[in-house]
Structures are given as structure tokens and as C-alpha cells.
LUMPATI-614231 format. One record per residue (C-alpha): x, y, z; residue in three letters. Coordinates in steps of 0.1 Angstrom, whole numbers, padded with zeros to 4 digits, always signed. Example, Ala and Ser with C-alpha at 12.3 -4.5 7.8 and 13.67 -1.06 7.14 Angstrom:
<fibas>
+0123-0045+0078ALA;+0137-0011+0071SER;
</fibas>
This chain:
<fibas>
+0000+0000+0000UNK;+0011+0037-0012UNK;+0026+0053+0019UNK;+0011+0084+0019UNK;-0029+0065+0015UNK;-0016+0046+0048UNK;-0006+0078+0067UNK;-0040+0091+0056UNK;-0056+0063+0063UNK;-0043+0065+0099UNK;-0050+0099+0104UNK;-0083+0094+0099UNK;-0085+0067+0121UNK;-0073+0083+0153UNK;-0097+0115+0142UNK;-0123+0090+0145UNK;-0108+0080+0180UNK;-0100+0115+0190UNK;-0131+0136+0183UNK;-0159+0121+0204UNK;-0133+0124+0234UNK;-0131+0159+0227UNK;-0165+0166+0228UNK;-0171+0154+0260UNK;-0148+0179+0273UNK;-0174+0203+0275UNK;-0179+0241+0292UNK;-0149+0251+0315UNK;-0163+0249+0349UNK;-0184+0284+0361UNK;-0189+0278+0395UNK;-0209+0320+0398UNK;-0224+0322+0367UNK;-0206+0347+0349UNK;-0192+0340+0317UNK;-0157+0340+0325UNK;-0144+0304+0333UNK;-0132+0300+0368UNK;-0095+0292+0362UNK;-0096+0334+0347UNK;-0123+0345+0376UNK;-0110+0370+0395UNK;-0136+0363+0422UNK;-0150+0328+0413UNK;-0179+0331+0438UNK;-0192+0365+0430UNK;-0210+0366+0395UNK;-0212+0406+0402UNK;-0174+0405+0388UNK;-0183+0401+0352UNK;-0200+0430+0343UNK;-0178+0468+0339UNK;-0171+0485+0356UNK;-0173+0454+0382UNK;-0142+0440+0366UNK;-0116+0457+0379UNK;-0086+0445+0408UNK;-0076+0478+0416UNK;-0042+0468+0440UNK;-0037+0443+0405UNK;-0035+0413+0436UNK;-0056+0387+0411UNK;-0087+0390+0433UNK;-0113+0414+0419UNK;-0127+0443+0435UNK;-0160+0428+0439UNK;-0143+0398+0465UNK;-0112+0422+0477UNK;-0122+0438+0509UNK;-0084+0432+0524UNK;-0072+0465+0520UNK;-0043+0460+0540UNK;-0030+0429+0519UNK;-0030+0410+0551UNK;-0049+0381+0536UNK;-0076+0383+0561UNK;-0106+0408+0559UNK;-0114+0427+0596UNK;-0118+0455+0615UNK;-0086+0471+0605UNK;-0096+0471+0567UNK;-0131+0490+0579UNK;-0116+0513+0601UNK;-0079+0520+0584UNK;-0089+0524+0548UNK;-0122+0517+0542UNK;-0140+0549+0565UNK;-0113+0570+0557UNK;-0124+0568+0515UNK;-0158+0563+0528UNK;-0160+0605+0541UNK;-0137+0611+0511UNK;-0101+0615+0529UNK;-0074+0607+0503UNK;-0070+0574+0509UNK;-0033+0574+0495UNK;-0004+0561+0501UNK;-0029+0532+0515UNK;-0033+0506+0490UNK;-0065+0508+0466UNK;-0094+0489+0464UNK;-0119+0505+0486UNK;-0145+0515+0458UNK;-0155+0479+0456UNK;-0178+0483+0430UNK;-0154+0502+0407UNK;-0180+0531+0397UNK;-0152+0557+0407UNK;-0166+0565+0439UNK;-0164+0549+0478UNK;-0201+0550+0490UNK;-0230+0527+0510UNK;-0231+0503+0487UNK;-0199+0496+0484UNK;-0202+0486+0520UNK;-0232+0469+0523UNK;-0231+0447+0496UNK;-0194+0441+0491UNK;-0175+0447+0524UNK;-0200+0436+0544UNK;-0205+0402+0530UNK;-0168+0397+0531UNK;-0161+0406+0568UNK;-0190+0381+0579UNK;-0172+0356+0559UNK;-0197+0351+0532UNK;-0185+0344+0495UNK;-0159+0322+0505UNK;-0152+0335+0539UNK;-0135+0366+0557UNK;-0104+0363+0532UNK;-0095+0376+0497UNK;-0113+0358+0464UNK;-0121+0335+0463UNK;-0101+0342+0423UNK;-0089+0309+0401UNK;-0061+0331+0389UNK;-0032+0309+0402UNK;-0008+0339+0406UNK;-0035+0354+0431UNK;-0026+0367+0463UNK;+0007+0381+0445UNK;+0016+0415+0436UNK;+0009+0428+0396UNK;-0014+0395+0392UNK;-0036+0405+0363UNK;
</fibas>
């Protein structure tokens, strides 16, 4: 048999082999909801984080604004990140040289909502408890983690 026929001829065959594997593969797991597959979620638990201006990571940490309330980078969301950085942006104080992040929702300003339903949420641990992300970025948690 011709050699080039054969190579076809097994081509084919392990096309036949390989496709219906492949399509069992299926949708890259969404745990939230959102569109964006949770190995790229910045905030895996959180479907809020998928629509602008909700997509931003303002300290660039891989964890969304939306899932973010540790201001302090201190990998644990508490009092300190309420009463250090978040009231001070809250009545509109400057809040540099403190890291960013406080304007949760990212619609360029620090208000109630912000705290009700993003800080607030985090602090009682909800949304995968009183820490960072949950984000399926696997640099998250480090510094320029976009």
C-alpha cells in the first residue's frame, strides 16, 4: 500500500478516535455564573465580577474588587480594613499612600453600597469566607497579578 494512503488512512482513524473524546470535554467549569471560566475569575464566587465596571482588581493582587475587601493585603478581611482604609475613603479622605481597592464596585466613587453589599459580605465571611477571592487566577494573592 502507497505510503502516503496509509498515513491518511491512519490519520483518519485516530480522528475518529479523537473527536468524540473531545466533545465530552465540554464548558470550562463556572462555578458563579458569569461568563468567565473559573480558572480566569478574579472572584470565582461572586457573578457581580463580570459586568464593567465590576471587573476591575484595583491593588492588581488577582482578586477582583468585587471579593477584595483586604485593603491591607493581610490576607484576612477585619476591622482594621473597615476602620484603616475603608471609613477613611468612605468620608472622602485621600486614601493614598494606602493601598487601593476601597470602591468595591469600581464606579469611581467609595459609597454605602460599596459597603453593604461588598464589604460587608466579606467581613461576615460570606462568599468564600473573611479572606481575599475567592479568584482561580493561580498567581493570586501576588503583587501585579492580572
Amino acid at each position: 500500500m502507497n505510503r502516503q494512503i496509509l498515513a491518511g488512512l491512519l490519520a483518519v482513524f485516530w480522528l475518529v478516535l479523537a473527536l468524540p473524546s473531545a466533545s465530552r470535554a465540554g464548558v470550562a467549569p463556572d462555578d458563579d455564573g458569569d461568563g468567565i471560566p473559573d480558572v480566569l475569575d478574579k472572584c470565582t464566587m461572586d457573578s457581580r465580577n463580570a459586568t464593567p465596571p465590576s471587573t476591575c482588581d484595583s491593588d492588581s493582587d488577582g482578586y477582583g474588587n468585587v471579593c477584595d475587601a483586604d485593603f491591607n493585603q493581610n490576607f484576612v478581611v477585619n476591622s482594621v480594613d473597615f476602620a484603616d482604609y475603608f471609613m477613611p475613603a468612605f468620608k472622602g479622605f485621600d486614601p493614598s499612600p494606602w493601598p487601593e481597592g476601597m470602591d468595591m464596585n469600581c464606579n469611581s466613587a467609595v459609597g454605602s453600597v460599596d459597603f453593604s453589599d461588598f464589604f460587608i459580605p466579606k467581613f461576615k465571611g460570606a462568599l468564600g469566607g473573611a479572606v481575599p477571592g475567592p479568584s482561580g487566577l493561580s498567581c493570586a494573592g501576588q503583587p501585579n497579578c492580572n
